[in-house]
N, C-alpha and C positions, 0 to 999 in steps of 0.2 A: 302094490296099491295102485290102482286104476287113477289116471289122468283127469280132475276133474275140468268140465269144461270152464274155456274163460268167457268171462263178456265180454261185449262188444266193444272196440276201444275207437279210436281216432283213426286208424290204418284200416275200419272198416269201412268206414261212411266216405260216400263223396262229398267235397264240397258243395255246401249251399245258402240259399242268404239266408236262409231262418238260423244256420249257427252261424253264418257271420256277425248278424246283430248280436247275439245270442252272446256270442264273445267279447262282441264292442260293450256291450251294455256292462256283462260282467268287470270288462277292462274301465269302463269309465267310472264305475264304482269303486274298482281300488285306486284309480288319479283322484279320485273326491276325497279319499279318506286321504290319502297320501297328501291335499290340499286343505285338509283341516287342519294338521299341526303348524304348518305354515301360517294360520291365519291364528292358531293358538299361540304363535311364539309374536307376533304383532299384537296381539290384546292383552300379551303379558308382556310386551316392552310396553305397551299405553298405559299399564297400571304402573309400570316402573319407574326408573330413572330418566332424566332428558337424553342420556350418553344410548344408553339401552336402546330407546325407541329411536334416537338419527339413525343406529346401526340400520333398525329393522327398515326404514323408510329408505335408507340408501341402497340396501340391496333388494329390498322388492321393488323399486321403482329405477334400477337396474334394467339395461335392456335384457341380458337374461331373465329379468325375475319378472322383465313386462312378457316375456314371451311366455314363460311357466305361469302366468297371470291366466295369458289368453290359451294355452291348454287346456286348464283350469275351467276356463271359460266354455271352453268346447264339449269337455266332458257335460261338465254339469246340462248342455244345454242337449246335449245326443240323452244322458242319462234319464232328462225328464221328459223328452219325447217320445222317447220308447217305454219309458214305463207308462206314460197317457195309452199306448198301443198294445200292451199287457192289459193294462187299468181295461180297456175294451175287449181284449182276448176274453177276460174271468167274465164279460157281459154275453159272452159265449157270439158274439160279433165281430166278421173278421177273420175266422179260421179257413176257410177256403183255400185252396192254393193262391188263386189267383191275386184274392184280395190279400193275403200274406204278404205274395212280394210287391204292389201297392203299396200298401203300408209301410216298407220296409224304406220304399223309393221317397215314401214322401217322411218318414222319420227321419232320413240321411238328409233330404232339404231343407226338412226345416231346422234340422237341428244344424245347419250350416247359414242360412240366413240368418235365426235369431242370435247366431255366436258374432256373427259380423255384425249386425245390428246394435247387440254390447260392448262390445270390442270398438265400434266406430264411437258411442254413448262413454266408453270407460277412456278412450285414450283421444280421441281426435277433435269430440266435438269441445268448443270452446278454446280451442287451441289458439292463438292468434296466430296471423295469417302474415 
């Protein structure tokens, strides 16, 4: 029986920023799902008992679970920039090389200011001093 051919895998392509995002975007959609049940087991310690919900508020407001907060935080903010820059891809605008990796450079900044921007909003401001 004759060798069928294989497709193309990962050990063929070079790397490049269209599958780097490519894979952040995909990666930051499973940290979103993986940060829903976190936020489903705090809305069901809030329907719950007072014991239930100390638990959930002591360990999310943990400084690991502020830091898994602010991941949290990052993903969602890389996931919704880059899908604004698909959302313009399917406008058939954008596709160029050039402007590709554009796109790419300013999806990684903004999605790093407006995580800090939250992040400064969710943990710092009001703080006293």
């Amino acid at each position: 029986m004759p060798q069928r051919p294989l497709s193309p895998h990962l050990g063929v392509y070079r790397f490049a920023y269209t599958m780097a995002t490519s894979i952040a975007h995909r990666a930051s959609g499973i940290v979103l799902s993986v940060g829903l049940l976190l936020l489903a087991w705090w809305l069901m310690a809030a329907a719950g008992d007072e014991a239930g919900y100390a638990l959930a508020v002591t360990v999310i407001g943990s400084g690991f679970g502020k830091w898994l907060l602010a991941g949290w935080l990052l993903a969602f903010c890389y996931h919704l920039c880059n899908g604004l820059r698909h959302l313009n891809w399917d406008l058939g605008r954008g596709l160029e090389k050039a402007e590709a990796r554009r796109s790419a450079t300013v999806v990684i900044a903004a999605s790093l200011v407006l995580a800090l921007a939250f992040a400064y909003a969710a943990f710092f401001a009001g703080v006293p001093r």
